[in-house]
N, C-alpha and C positions, 0 to 999 in steps of 0.2 A: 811161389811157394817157398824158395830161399830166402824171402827177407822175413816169413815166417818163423824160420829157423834161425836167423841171425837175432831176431827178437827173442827168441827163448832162451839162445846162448846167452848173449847179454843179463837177461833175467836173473838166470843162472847164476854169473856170475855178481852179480848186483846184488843178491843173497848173501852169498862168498861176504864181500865184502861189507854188506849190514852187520852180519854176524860175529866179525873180527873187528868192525867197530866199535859196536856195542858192548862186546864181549870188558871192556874194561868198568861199564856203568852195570852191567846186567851179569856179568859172574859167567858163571858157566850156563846157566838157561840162555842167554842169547846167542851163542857156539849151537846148547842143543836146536832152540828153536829153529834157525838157522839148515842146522844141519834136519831138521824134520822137512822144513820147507822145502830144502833143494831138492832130498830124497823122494819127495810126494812129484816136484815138476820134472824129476829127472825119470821116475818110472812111466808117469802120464806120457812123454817123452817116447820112452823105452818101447813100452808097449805102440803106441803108433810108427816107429822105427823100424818094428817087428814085423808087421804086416804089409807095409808098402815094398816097393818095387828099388833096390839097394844092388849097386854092385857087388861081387863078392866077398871082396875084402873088407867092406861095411858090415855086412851080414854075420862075416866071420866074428866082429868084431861086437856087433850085438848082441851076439849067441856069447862071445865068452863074456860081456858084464852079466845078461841074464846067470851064467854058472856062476861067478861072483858074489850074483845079490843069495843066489837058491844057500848057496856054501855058507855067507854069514848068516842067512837068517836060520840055519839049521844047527851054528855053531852054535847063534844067539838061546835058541830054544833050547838045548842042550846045555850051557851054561844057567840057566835060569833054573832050568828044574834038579840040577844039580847043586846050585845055590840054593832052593828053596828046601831040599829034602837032608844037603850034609850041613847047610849051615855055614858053608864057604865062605872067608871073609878073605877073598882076593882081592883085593880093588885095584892092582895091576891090571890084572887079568880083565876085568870088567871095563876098566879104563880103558884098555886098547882097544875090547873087543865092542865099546860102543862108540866109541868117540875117536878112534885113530883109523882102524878098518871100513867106517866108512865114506871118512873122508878121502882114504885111496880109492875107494871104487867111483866117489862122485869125481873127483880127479883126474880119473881115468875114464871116466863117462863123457865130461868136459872137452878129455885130449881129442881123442877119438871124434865127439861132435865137430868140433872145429876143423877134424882134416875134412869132413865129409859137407860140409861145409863150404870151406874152398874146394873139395873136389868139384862141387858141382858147380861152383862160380866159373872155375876153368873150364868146364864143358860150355855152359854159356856162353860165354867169351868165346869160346873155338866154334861154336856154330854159328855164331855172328860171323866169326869171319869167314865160314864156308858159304852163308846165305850170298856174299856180297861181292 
């Protein structure tokens, strides 16, 4: 089941990296698509995360991107309809709040995978060595 998960990190990150490669032939749609794709394998991700059996401190750590994703997409929705009804011409404000906020949280979805990751490579490894 870990080399499952080592396969999706990688994925992940191979996204990452399409996306900022790209990004100088393709403009800012290869940043967005990019950041669309990571978003879609990081919640697929999330949500089976969510359910399976996680130490505490994983779980901990689940639960706060879930409040994360719930806070930007609530910010998002509130910025829209507030652009859409006063005519808002922020593009600061939009800028960050589509294209910088959620490459923290996939960043921080990334970190987080990765200890949990090697956490349980290290279990593995130690119960090899208790079997023997």
């Amino acid at each position: 089941m870990n080399w499952l998960r080592k396969i999706d990190w990688y994925l992940q990150i191979t996204s990452i990296v399409v996306a900022l490669c790209a990004s100088p032939f393709m403009g800012i749609f290869a940043v967005l698509f990019g950041q669309i794709a990571l978003g879609g394998m990081q919640v697929i991700s999330g949500i089976i995360h969510t359910f399976i059996q996680l130490p505490a401190r994983f779980k901990k750590a689940i639960r706060r991107y879930w409040v994360f994703v719930f806070i930007y997409f609530a910010i998002s929705a509130i910025l829209y309809y507030a652009n859409k009804k006063m005519h808002l011409q922020t593009n600061a404000v939009l800028i960050i709040q589509y294209m910088v906020i959620p490459w923290m949280i996939a960043f921080y979805y990334l970190f987080w995978y990765k200890k949990l990751i090697n956490h349980l490579e290290y279990h593995r490894e130690l119960e090899g060595l208790i079997k023997s």
